[in-house]
Steps between C-alpha positions, in 0.01 A plus 500: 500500500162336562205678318242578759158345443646221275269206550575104362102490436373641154308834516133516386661713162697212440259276542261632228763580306594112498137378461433785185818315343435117578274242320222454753314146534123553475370149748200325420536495175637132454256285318724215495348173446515234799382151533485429138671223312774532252245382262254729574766794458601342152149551365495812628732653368527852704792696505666628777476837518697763715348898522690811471284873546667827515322718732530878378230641656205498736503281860649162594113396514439552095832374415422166669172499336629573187720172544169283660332582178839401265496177714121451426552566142816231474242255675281533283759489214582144597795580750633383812630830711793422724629821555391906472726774475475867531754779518435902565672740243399790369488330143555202361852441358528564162709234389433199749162635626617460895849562454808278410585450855154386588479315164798256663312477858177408267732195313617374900156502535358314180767188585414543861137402412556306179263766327511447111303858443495849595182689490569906523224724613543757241529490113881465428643639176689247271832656624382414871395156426791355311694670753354349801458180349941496445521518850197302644581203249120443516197615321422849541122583428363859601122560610366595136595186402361284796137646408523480134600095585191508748295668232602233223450220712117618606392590158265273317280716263636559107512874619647481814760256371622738224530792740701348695705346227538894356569586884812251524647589142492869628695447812739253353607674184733732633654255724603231200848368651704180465766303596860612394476561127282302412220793435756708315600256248415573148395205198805429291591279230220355337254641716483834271247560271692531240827303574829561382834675637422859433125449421432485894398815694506471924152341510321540866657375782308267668347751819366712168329208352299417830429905523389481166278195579336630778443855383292284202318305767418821706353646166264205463396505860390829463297443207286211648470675816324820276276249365391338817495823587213586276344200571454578894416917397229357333343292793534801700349707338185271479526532838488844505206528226325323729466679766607310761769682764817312534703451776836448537691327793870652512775452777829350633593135375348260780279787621184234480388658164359180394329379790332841539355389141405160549315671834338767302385265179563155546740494231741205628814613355799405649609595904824412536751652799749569267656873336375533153238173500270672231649686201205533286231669564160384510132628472180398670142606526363585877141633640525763736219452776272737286488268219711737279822258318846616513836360356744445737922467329754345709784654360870403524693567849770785540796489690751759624771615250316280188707461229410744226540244230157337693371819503505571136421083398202491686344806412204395304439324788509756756244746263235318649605713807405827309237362355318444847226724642651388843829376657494270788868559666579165693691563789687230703420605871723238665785654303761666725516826247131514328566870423850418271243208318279823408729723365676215300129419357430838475796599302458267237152566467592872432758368209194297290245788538755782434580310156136398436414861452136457710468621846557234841159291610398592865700281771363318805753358704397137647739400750483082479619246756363650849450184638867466520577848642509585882239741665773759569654491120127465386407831691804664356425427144126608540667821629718553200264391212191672630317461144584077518288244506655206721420139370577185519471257162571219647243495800219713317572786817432889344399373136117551511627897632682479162296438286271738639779785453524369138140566434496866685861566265309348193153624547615874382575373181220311323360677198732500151475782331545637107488849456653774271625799740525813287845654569334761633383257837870465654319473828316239445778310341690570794256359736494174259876450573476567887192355580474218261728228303563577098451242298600636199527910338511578153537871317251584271426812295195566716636436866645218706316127506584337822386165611520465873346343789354789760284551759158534473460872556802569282327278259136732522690813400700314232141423332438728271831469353415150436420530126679469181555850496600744829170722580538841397545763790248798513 
């Protein structure tokens, strides 16, 4: 007997159910090469690249920008994009990373393409990326590795060069592997130190030797990255002893960080459209239009789920974020999700000054790029980042407003203070910390002796505490 209602078409159930379990092809995301010579290819050497993303959470809108920006960082890797992937699960598999069903439709479609790489949008664990590469047959590289290549191919100072070095060694260390046995064999024969039947203990296999090797390298990275360490502490704190407020600009890779510089000090450092173009940071003198001088940083871009290994390299570089008596947020306003750029800044931010021990600088959001945003998105931005000021670096539009927004944020803060706060006066070392920026507290047997920058009626009723002794109360 017929069931009643039975239709040949698909129901809408069985529709999403199909499309939750299916690899999905994200278009316009081919940036394969045409009109170009075999020669031309030959020197360049890019390899072909296919893109797999599990989408767990969040809409089909962030997914497929999550996948625009993995394309823009292969790009600017070096690689030629011929195809993007992305599935919906509820997690990614924990043996294959998309499954071992989807891991065969993802081989059908590396020979399809003649893809020689596969670029996932997630970190995979060493378990995940042996596996995937058995049944791709191709290169398997995950997203922490695509930036740490991106990172080690932009580097260029002695600094920036080791922490990325120290960066690589971290992520690669626990995923050691080789062919076969070839990593598991251990020296024999003559190879022993002491030689002799009997004489010869196991000896390190070959996987432990290159542990061992890199563990040793690590250690040394770490010790010339203190001492450079102490060398740049030391030029900021001449800074600081100075008097002169610093500045730092902070935001998304690519958010126009370094034009906003050149625009605000003439620096000419590099402007390049491309994800991670400046890795080390770097300092310049500026006038404000009241003659007082500033330093302005342009610090190292973030990106959305950056690997922790990055994190913890570069973080002598990113104290010259707590270290500033302002943050300049960069903002790309012709990016389709601004608001996911400012938490993903914002989170990281949170991570340096949490293990800095000193309290965040005052942000000002600067949302870059309007003169390649529409009216209507333009007006919707302005609506959700009331507190922004809208600029654009490269046509000068919304920068003299900046600067004079600088100078109001700045202007609070101009007198440097030394004073010894009896322990009695928690107020007033209360208002120090909420009002102005410490510079520096030490405990003495007679009170507190803070060195901060404060405004200048904080700084008249700090006055009589001035001395080299705290004034005795009545």
């Amino acid at each position: 007997m017929a069931r009643t209602g039975w239709s040949a078409d698909p129901t809408v159930g069985e529709l999403q159910l199909d499309e939750r379990s299916s690899l999905r092809r994200v278009a316009g995301l081919s940036t394969e090469l045409t009109d170009i010579t075999e020669v031309e290819y030959r020197q360049l050497r890019l390899e072909r690249v296919v893109l797999v993303g599990v989408w767990t959470e969040g809409t089909a809108a962030a997914a497929d920008a999550s996948m625009a920006e993995l394309a823009a960082l292969a790009e600017t890797a070096g690689s030629q994009v011929l195809q993007a992937l992305i599935q919906r699960r509820d997690r990614p598999d924990p043996a294959t990373y998309i499954g071992s069903g989807k891991a065969e439709e993802l081989r059908a479609v590396v020979l399809e393409t003649g893809a020689d790489t596969v670029i996932c949008d997630g970190e995979l664990t060493p378990a995940q990326l042996t596996a995937l590469e058995k049944v791709a047959k191709v290169k398997v590289v995950d997203r922490t590795a695509l930036i740490l290549d991106i990172f080690a191919q932009h580097a260029t100072s002695r600094e920036g060069k080791a922490q990325v070095t120290l960066a690589q060694m971290e992520y690669m260390l626990p995923r050691l592997r080789g062919w076969g046995e070839s990593m598991s064999r251990q020296a024999g024969g003559r190879a022993g130190s002491n030689g002799g039947v009997g004489l010869r203990g196991p000896g390190e296999t070959k996987i432990e030797t290159d542990r061992r090797r890199i563990r040793e390298r690590m250690a040394k990275l770490r010790r010339q990255i203190r001492e450079m360490k102490t060398a740049r502490d030391t030029m900021r704190a001449r800074r600081v002893n100075g008097g002169v407020p610093a500045v730092a600009i902070v935001g998304y890779t690519n958010a126009g960080k370094s034009s906003l510089m050149n625009a605000l000090t003439d620096a000419g450092i590099l402007v390049q459209d491309a994800l991670f173009a400046t890795l080390d940071p770097t300092t310049r003198r500026a006038a404000l239009d009241d003659g007082r001088e500033i330093v302005v940083t342009d610090t190292v871009g973030f990106v959305r789920h950056l690997p922790t290994q990055l994190v913890e390299a570069f973080r002598s570089t990113l104290e010259e974020v707590t270290a500033a008596d302002l943050l300049l947020h960069v903002v790309d306003g012709a990016d389709p999700l601004p608001a996911g750029q400012i938490e993903a800044v914002r989170e990281v931010i949170t991570d340096v000054v949490k293990d800095s021990g000193v309290p965040a600088p005052p942000e000002l959001l600067v949302v870059n790029k309007i003169d390649a945003v529409d009216e209507l998105a333009l007006a919707r931005l302005r609506a959700q980042l009331p507190d922004a000021v809208f600029v654009s670096a490269a046509t000068g539009a919304g920068v003299a407003e900046l600067r004079e927004r600088v100078a109001t944020l700045l202007g609070g803060l101009d007198v440097d203070v030394t004073v010894l706060l009896p322990y009695t006066r928690g107020d007033l070392l209360a208002r120090v910390h909420a009002e102005g920026r410490i510079l520096a507290t030490e405990h003495e047997e007679g009170g507190t002796r803070v060195r901060a920058r404060v405004p200048h009626a904080l700084a008249a009723a700090l006055t009589p505490f001035a001395g080299s002794a705290p004034e005795r109360e009545g």
